[in-house]
N, C-alpha and C positions, 0 to 999 in steps of 0.2 A: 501544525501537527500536535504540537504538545497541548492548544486548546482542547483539538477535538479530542484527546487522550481524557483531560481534566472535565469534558463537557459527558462524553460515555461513561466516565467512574461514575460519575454524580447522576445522570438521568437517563442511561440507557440509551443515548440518541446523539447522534453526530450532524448538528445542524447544518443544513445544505447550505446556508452562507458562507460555514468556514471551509467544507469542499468546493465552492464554487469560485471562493479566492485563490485555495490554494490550486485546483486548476487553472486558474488564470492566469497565475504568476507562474505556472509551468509551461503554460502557451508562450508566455512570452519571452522567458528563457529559450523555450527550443524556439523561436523565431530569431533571438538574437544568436544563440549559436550556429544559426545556416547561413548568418550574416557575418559574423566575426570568425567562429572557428575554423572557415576556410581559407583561411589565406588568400584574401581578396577574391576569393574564387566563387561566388555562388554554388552552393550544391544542396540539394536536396535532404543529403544522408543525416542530420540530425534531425531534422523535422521529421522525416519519417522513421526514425529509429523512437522520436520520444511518441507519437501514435501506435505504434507499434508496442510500446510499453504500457499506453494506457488501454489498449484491445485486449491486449492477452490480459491484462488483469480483470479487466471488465468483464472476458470471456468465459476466464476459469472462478474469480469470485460468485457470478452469476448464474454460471452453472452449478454450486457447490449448493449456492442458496437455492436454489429449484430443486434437488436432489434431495438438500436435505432441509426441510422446512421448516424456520426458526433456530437453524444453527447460527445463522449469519444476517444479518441485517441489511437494507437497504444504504444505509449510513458505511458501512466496513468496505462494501461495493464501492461505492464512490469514492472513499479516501483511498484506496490501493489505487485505484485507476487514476485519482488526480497525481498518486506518487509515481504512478506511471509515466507522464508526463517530465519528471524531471530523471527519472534513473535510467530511461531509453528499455531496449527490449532485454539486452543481457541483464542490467540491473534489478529489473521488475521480476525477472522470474527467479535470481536471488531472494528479492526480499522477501517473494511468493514461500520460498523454501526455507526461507528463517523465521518467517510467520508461521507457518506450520507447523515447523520444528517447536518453535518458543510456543506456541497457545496452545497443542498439545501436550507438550511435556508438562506444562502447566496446569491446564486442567486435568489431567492425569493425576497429581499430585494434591491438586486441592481436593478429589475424590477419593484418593487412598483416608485422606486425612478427614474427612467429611464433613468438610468445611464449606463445599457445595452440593447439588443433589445432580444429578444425569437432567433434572426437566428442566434444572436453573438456568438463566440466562446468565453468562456472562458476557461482560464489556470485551469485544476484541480489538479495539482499537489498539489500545496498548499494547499487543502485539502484533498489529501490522506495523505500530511506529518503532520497537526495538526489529523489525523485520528488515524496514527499510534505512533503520540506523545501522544494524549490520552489514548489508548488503554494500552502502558506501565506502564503510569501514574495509570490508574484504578488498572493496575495488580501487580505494587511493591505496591500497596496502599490496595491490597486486597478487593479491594469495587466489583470489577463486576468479 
């Protein structure tokens, strides 16, 4: 996360290698927690909860990018959905909502201050990863 963070400051682009590891290492987390987190029990429910996180992200980033074109990038898509993979479906639609929260409030205030323009691209990487920092955060902490 924090590469593709350091890789969009610097080039506008979040290279599919570092999405395609961190989905991988998400895959294989939720494959080991349908194996370990049961209590010898085989069950289904985290593997389909971490699909289920990586859809709905997939779902609503993707639609957000077709509605509004050049808001959001092909690269933002993908890393919310690979963090989908590891925060399951309640998690993802936290960080979905702390994302939003933080890269509006934010650009919000870069524009009051006119430090970007309405046509400028910014980086959102950086906040889907304080998105999905939060959203951990809220959820070892038990508050949301």
């Amino acid at each position: 996360m924090c590469a593709a963070v350091l890789t969009d400051l610097r080039t506008r682009r979040i290279p599919n290698r570092l999405v395609l590891s961190m989905a991988g290492g998400g895959a294989v987390t939720a494959l080991l927690k349908t194996f370990f987190d049961t209590h010898g029990a085989l069950s289904p429910g985290p593997l389909l909860d971490s699909i289920s996180g990586l859809l709905s992200a997939l779902a609503v980033f993707a639609l957000l990018s077709l509605v509004f074109p050049g808001a959001m990038g092909g690269g933002d898509v993908k890393l919310l959905a690979a963090s989908g993979l590891y925060l399951g479906l309640a998690g993802t639609l936290r960080a979905m909502a702390f994302t939003f929260l933080s890269g509006g409030l934010f650009t919000l205030l870069l524009l009051a201050l006119g430090i970007i323009e309405t046509r400028g691209k910014t980086p959102y990487a950086p906040y889907i990863a304080l998105g999905v920092f939060m959203a951990l955060w809220v959820q070892a902490r038990g508050l949301w």
